[in-house]
C-alpha positions as CSV (number, residue, x, y, z in Angstrom):
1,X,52.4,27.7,76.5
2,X,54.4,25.4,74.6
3,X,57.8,26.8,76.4
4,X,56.3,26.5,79.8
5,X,54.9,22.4,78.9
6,X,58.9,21.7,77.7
7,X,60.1,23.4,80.8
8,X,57.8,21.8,83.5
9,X,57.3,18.6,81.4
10,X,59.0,16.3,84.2
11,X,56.2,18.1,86.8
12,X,53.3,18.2,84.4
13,X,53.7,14.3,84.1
14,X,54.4,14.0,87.6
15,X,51.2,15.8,88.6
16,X,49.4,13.8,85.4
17,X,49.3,10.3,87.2
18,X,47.0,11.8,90.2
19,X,44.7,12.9,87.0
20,X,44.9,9.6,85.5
21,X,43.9,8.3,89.1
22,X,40.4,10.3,88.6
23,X,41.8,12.2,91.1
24,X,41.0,16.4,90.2
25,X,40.2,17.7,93.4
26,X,43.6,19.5,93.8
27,X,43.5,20.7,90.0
28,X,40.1,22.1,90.6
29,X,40.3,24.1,93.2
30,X,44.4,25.2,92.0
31,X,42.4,26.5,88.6
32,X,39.7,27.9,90.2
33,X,41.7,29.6,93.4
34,X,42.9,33.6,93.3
35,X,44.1,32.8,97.0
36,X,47.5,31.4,96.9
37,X,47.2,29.5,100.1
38,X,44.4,27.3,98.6
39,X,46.8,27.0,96.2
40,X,49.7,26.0,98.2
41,X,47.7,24.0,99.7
42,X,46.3,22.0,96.8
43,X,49.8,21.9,95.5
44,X,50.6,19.8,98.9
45,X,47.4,17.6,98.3
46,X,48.3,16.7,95.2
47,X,52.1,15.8,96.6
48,X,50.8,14.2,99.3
49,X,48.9,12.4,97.6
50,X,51.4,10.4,95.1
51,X,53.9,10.8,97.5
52,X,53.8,7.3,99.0
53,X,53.9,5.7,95.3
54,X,56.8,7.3,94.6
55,X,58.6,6.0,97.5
56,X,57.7,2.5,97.1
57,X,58.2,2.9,93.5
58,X,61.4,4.4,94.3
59,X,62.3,1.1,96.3
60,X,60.9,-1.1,93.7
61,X,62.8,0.4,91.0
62,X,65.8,0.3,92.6
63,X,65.7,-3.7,93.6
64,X,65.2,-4.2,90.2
65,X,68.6,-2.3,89.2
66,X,70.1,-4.2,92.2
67,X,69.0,-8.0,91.0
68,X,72.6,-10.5,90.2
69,X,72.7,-11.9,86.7
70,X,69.9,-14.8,87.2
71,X,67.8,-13.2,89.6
72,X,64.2,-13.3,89.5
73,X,62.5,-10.1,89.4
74,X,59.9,-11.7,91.8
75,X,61.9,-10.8,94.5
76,X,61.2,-7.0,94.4
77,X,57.5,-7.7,93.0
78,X,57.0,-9.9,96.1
79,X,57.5,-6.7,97.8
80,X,55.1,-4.8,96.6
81,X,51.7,-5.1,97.9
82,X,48.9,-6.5,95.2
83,X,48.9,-4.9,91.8
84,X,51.9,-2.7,92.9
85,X,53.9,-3.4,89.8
86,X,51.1,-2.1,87.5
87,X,51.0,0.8,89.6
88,X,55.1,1.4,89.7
89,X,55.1,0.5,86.2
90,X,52.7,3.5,85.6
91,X,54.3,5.5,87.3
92,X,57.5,4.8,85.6
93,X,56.0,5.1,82.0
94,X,54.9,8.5,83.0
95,X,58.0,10.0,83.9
96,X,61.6,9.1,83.6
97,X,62.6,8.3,87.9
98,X,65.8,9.9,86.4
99,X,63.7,13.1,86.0
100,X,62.0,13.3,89.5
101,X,64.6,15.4,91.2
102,X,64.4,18.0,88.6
103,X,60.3,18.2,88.6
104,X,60.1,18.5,92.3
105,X,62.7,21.5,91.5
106,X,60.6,22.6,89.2
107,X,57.6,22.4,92.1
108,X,59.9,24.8,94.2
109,X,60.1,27.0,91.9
110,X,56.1,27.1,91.3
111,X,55.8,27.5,95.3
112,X,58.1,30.2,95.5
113,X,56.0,32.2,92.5
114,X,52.6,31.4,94.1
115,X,54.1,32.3,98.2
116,X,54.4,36.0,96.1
117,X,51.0,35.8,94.8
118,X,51.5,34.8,91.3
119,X,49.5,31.9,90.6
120,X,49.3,32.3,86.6
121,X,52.0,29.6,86.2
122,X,50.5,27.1,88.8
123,X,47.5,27.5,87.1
124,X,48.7,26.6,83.8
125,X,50.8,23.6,84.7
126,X,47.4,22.6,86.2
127,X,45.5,22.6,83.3
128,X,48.5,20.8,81.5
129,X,48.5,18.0,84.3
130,X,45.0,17.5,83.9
131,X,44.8,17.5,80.3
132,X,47.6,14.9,79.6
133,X,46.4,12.7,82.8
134,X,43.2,12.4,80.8
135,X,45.6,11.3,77.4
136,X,47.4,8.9,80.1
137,X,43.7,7.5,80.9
138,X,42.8,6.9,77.5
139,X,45.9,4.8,76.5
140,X,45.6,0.9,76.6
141,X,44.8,0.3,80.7
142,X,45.4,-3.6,81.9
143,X,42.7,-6.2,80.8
144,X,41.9,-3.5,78.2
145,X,41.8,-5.0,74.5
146,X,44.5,-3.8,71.5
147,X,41.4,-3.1,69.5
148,X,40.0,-0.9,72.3
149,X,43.2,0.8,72.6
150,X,42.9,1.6,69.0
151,X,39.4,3.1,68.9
152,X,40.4,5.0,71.8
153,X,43.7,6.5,70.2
């Protein structure tokens, strides 16, 4: 199990900020499924449904490379809409935007598996995403004390 986290590490984390969302639906029914077009199709939900983010996080990120030498960075949080920095910033903590390409190669590779009925690994990286989206959760969130943080671990 340890070989397949290190390999799919980028998509596990990737798939770990819907999770952190309280968002399980597609994990649930991915674990739970012996079809493998529920599980295709939960794979998709759960794309679709962090797909925007990384777009916009993808934009943001890249402003921020692109600020001059006494720039503000308020000119690429200005266009984000409200609280969109926290979530960008999440979403950057949880995995390297260097690192995206290869996860959704790694996805491709999980599709392929599951379109030829094998839905062991799927099911795996699942649980994976699920349990460190939970660790995610339980790391210091905004407006949360240090002391909270600490009790929390």
């Amino acid at each position: 199990m340890k070989f397949l986290s290190q390999e799919y590490d980028a998509l596990i984390d990737l798939l770990a900020i819907i999770v952190k969302d309280g968002i399980y639906t597609p994990f649930d029914k991915i674990i739970r499924s012996q079809d493998r077009d529920i599980v295709l199709s939960s794979l998709y939900e759960a794309l679709r449904y962090v797909a925007p983010d990384i777009k916009r996080c993808a934009n943001y990120l890249n402003c921020l490379k692109a600020l001059r030498e006494g720039e503000s960075r308020e000119k690429c949080v200005n266009a984000l809409p409200i609280a969109g920095e926290d979530r960008c910033n999440d979403i950057a903590n949880a995995i390297d935007p260097r690192k995206l390409p290869e996860s959704l190669e790694k996805l491709g590779e999980v599709i392929e598996e599951v379109s030829r009925g094998k839905l062991t690994k799927a099911k795996r990286i699942a649980m994976l995403a699920v349990q460190r989206g939970l660790h995610y959760s339980l790391k210091k969130s905004p407006g949360q004390t240090t002391d909270q943080a600490t009790l929390i671990g």
